[in-house]
C-alpha positions in Angstrom: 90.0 119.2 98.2 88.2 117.6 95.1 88.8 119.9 92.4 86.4 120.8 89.9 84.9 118.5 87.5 86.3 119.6 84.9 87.7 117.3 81.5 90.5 119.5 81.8 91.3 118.9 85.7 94.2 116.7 86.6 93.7 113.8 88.0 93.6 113.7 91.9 96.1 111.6 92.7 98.5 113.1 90.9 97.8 116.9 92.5 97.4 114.2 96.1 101.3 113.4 95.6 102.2 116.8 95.1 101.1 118.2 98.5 99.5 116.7 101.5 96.3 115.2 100.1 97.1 111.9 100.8 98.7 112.8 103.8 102.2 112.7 102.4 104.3 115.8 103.7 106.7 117.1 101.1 110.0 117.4 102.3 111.9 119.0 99.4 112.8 122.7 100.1 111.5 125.1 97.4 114.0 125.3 94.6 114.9 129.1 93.6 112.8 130.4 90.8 114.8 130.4 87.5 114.8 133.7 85.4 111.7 133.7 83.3 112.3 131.9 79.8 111.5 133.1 76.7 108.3 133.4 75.6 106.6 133.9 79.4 106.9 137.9 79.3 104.3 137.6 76.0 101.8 134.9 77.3 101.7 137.3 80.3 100.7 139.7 78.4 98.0 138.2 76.9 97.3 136.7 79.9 97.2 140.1 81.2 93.5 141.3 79.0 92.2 137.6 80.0 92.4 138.7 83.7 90.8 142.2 83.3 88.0 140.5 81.1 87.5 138.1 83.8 87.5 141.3 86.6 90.9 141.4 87.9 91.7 144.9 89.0 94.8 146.7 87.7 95.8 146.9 91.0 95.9 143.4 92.1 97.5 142.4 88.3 100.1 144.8 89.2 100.6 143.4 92.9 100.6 139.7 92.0 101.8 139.5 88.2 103.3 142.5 87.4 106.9 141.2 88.1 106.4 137.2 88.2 108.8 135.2 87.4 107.5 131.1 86.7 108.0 128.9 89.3 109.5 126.6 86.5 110.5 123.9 89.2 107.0 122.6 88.9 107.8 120.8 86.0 109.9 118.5 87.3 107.7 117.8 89.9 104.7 116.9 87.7 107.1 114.6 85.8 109.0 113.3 89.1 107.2 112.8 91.6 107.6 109.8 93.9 105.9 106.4 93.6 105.4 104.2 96.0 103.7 100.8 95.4 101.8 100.2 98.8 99.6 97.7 100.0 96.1 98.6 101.0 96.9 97.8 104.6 100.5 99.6 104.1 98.2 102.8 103.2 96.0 102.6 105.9 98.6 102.1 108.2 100.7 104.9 107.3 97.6 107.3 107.6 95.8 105.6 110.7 98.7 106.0 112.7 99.7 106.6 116.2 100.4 109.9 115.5 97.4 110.7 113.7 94.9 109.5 116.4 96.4 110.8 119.3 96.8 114.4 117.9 93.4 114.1 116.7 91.7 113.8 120.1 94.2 116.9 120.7 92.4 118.9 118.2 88.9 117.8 118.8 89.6 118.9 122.5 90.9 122.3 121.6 87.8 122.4 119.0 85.1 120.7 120.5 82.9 123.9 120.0 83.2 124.1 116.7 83.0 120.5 115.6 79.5 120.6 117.5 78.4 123.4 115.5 79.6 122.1 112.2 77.5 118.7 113.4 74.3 120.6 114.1 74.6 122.7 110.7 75.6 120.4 108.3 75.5 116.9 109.9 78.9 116.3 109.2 80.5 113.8 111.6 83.1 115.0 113.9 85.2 112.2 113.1 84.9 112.3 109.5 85.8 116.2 109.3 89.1 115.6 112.1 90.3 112.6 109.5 90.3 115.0 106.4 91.8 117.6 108.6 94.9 115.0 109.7 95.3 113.4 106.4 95.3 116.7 104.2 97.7 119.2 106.6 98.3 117.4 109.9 95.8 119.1 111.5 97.0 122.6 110.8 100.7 122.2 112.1 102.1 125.7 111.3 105.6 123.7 110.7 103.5 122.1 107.3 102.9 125.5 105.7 106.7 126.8 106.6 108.4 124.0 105.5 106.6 122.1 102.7 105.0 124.6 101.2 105.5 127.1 97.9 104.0 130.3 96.9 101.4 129.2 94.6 101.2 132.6 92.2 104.7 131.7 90.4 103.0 127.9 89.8 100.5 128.8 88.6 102.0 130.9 86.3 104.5 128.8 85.0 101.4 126.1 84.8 99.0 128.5 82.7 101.9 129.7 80.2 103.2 126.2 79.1 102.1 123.2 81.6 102.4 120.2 78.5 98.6 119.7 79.0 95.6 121.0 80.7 96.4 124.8 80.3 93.0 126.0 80.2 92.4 124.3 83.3 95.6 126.0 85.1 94.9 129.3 83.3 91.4 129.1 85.1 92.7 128.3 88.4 95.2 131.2 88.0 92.8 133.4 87.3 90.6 132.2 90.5 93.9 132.7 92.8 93.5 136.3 91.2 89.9 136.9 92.3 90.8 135.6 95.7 93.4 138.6 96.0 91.3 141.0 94.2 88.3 140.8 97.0 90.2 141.1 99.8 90.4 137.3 101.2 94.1 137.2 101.4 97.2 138.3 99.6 100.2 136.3 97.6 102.5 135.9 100.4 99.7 134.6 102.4 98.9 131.8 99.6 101.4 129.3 100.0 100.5 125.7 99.2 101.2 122.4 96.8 103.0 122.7 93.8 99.6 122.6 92.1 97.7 125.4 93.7 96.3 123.0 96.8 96.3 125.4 100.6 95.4 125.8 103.8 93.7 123.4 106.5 91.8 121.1 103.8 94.0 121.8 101.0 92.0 124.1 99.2 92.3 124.8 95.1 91.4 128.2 93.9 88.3 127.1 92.5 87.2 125.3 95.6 87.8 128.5 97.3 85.7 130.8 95.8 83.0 128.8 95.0 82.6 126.6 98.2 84.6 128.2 101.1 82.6 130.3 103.4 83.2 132.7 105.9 82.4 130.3 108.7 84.0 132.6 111.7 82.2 135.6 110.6 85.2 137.4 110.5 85.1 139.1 106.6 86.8 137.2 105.1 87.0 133.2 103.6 90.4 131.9 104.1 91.4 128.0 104.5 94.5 129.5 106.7 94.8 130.9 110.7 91.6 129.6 112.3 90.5 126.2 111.5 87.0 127.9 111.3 86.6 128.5 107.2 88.2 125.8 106.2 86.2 123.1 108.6 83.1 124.3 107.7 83.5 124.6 104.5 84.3 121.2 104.1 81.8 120.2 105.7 79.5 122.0 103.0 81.6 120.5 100.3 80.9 116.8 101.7 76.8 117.5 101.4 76.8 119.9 98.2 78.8 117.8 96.2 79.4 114.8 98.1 75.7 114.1 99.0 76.3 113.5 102.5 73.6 112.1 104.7 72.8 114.0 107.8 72.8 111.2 110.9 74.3 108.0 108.9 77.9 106.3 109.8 80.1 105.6 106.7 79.2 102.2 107.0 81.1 99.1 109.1 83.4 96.5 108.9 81.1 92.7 108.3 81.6 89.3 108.1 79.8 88.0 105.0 78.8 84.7 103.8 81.2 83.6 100.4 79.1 84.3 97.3 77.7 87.3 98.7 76.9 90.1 96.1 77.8 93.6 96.5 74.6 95.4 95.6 73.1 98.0 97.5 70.3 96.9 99.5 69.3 97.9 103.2 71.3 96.8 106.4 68.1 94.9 107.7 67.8 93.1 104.1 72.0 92.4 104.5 71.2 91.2 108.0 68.3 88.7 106.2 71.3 87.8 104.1 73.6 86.9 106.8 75.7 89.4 107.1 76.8 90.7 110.5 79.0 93.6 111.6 82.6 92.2 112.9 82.0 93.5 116.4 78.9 91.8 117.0 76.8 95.0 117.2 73.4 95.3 115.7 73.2 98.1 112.7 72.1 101.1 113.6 69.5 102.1 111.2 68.5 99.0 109.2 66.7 101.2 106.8 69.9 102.8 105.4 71.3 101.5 102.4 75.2 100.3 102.1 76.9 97.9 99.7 79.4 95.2 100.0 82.7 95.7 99.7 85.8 93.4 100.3 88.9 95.2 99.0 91.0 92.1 99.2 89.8 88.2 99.2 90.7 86.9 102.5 90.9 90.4 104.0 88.0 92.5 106.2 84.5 93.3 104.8 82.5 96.1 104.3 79.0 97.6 104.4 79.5 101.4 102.8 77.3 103.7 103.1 76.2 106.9 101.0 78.7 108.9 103.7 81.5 106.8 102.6 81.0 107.8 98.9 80.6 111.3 99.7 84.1 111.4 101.6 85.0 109.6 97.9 84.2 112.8 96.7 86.6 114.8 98.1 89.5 112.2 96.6 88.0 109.6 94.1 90.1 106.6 95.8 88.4 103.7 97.6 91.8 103.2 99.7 91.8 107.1 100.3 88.0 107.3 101.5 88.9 104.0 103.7 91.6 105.3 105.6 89.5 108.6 106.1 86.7 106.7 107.8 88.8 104.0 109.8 91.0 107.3 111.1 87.8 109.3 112.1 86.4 106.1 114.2 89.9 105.6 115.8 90.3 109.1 116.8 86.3 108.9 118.3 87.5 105.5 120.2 87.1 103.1 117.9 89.0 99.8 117.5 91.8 98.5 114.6 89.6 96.1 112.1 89.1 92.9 113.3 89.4 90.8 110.4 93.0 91.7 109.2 94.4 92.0 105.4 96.6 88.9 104.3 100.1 89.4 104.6 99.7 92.6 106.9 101.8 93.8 109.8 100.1 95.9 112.6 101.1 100.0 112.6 104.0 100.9 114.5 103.4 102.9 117.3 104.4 106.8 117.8 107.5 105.7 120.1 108.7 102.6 117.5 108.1 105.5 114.6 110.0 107.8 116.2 112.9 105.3 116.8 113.2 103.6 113.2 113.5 107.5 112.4 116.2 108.0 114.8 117.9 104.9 113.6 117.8 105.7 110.2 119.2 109.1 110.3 122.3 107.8 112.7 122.9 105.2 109.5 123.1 108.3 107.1 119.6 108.0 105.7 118.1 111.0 106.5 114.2 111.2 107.6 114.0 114.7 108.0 112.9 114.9 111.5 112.0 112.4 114.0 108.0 113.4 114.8 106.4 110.2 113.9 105.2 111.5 111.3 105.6 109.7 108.0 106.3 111.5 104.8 108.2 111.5 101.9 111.5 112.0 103.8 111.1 109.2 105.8 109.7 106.6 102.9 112.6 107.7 100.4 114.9 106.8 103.7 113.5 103.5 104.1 113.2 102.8 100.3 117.2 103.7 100.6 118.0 101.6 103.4 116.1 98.3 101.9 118.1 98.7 99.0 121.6 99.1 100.4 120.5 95.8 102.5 118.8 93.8 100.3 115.6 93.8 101.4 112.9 93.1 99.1 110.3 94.4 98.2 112.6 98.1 98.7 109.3 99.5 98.9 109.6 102.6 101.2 107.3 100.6 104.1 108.2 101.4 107.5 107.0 98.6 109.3 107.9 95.8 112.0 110.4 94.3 109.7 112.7 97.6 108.9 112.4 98.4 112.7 113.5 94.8 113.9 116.9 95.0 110.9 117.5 98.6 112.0 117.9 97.0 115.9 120.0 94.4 114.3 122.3 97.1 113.0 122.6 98.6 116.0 
């Protein structure tokens, strides 16, 4: 989730490619801690009267930092983590897929309740809240948190005492983690997550968590963990607080626009005036909403974006991001692939042509790390590999049409 607004916050994407946020699963195991270096026992100890002047309880410093040792992995991951140069439609492929849309009508069966009540008490869209929830942590797979995730406490830590920049922003977001302990919400072992503090259903920072999460299943406690509950409600109050979400409006829709046209924000029924249509041929809904024009690529599809659309920009300030999120909430509800497609674009593989470039890949010793369908940074580091070692260019960790049909060659 979004973090704080803050000038000394990271930047999103940069926390996004260290966890799930942008729907990559990590695939490196946790590193062992190393023994703490110099220098850490003496910041903790003056971290130690910050934390009792914010509240923190002698008990819960002595449960959570009173043998810590940093996580100093984290490090290396801030400095090295993986880069992959994709396409727009590459990006919304890899996040819109098969896998994603199926087990999204899979969780919006087995929560139809709750998405219902989240609609009536926040006007949320279902589909916009079960995109968030596939993107950020596959929608709750238990296998996410046990394999791809750390205990956040030693990060923190080793983020607070001597992160190269930002330290007042990590020494905040430590002592949030702290507060979270101290009232009884959850308890270190419990808060496992990104190298950078991000957990639970919606990927969740500290500061998000105390100051947005709610206890939406009335059960004592806010926790982005177990039960979707907390975490999908409190999402959903996260897109109207700080999002500005408008109860009852779509995210806008993909258009066909006459060349020339400006991007302003006007009304649909003054776009229509303007000759702009939606792609499927539909008339706009409420023709007294504003939306403004979009067109991410020349030659590619159009859009009309609402205020809905900026508020799920919110949550991740990336246009692509926000994009994918929408498109993969419509496609779970029913909706159809854009019409007008993006230059040079492939169509998404589908779960069962996933599954076998994974299978493929791993038999030619470049190992995806499981064969799910799922796409992460396993299985992108595996392709990057294998276009290499062939020559194919751009080596650009895509899995698409063209890997599949060499991999079949191969064989």
């Amino acid at each position: 989730m979004k973090q704080p607004d803050s000038p000394n916050a990271p930047t999103r994407r940069a926390l996004l490619r260290s966890g799930l946020g942008a729907g990559i699963l990590l695939a490196h195991p946790v590193a062992a801690f190393a023994t703490a270096p110099p220098g850490f026992d003496r910041w903790r100890e003056g971290f130690r009267a910050r934390a009792h002047a914010k509240g923190i309880s002698e008990a819960t410093w002595n449960r959570v930092m009173g043998h810590i040792e940093p996580d100093m992995t984290v490090f290396k991951e801030m400095q090295q983590q993986p880069e992959f140069n994709e396409e727009i439609w590459q990006y919304i492929n890899r996040r819109v897929s098969d896998w994603r849309i199926i087990h999204g009508k899979e969780a919006l069966r087995k929560n139809e309740a709750l998405f219902a009540r989240i609609e009536h008490d926040f006007g949320v869209e279902r589909g916009t809240l079960l995109a968030l929830w596939g993107v950020e942590s596959a929608y709750g797979d238990p296998l996410v948190q046990q394999n791809h995730m750390r205990p956040v406490f030693p990060s923190l830590a080793a983020l607070a005492w001597n992160a190269p920049r930002r330290r007042a922003y990590w020494d905040a977001e430590l002592i949030n983690a702290l507060k979270i302990v101290d009232r009884g919400w959850s308890t270190p072992q419990e808060m496992r997550g990104s190298w950078a503090g991000a957990m639970g259903h919606t990927q969740w920072m500290p500061e998000v968590w105390l100051n947005v999460g709610m206890d939406y299943d009335g059960d004592g406690r806010v926790s982005p963990f177990g039960k979707p509950d907390d975490a999908l409600g409190s999402t959903a109050r996260f897109l109207v607080n700080r999002g500005r979400y408008h109860r009852g409006e779509h995210w806008g829709y993909e258009v066909r626009a006459p060349d020339g046209t400006s991007g302003r924000s006007r009304t649909y029924a003054a776009w229509s005036s303007a000759g702009v249509t939606r792609a499927d041929g539909q008339p706009f809904v409420q023709p007294g909403a504003s939306a403004q024009l979009w067109v991410p690529v020349p030659g590619g599809p159009a859009f009309l974006l609402g205020p809905n659309f900026y508020a799920v920009r919110s949550y991740n300030p990336s246009m692509n991001y926000a994009l994918a999120i929408c498109h993969l909430g419509d496609r779970v509800l029913g909706g159809r692939p854009f019409i007008q497609p993006f230059p040079g674009s492939e169509r998404a593989l589908t779960l069962a042509e996933v599954q076998e470039m994974q299978t493929r890949l791993t038999k030619a010793g470049f190992d995806t790390g499981g064969t799910d369908g799922r796409v992460g940074n396993d299985t992108m580091a595996a392709i990057r590999d294998y276009q290499t070692k062939m020559g194919l260019v751009p080596a650009d960790g895509y899995g698409g049409l063209n890997v599949l049909a060499r991999l079949r060659q191969g064989s």
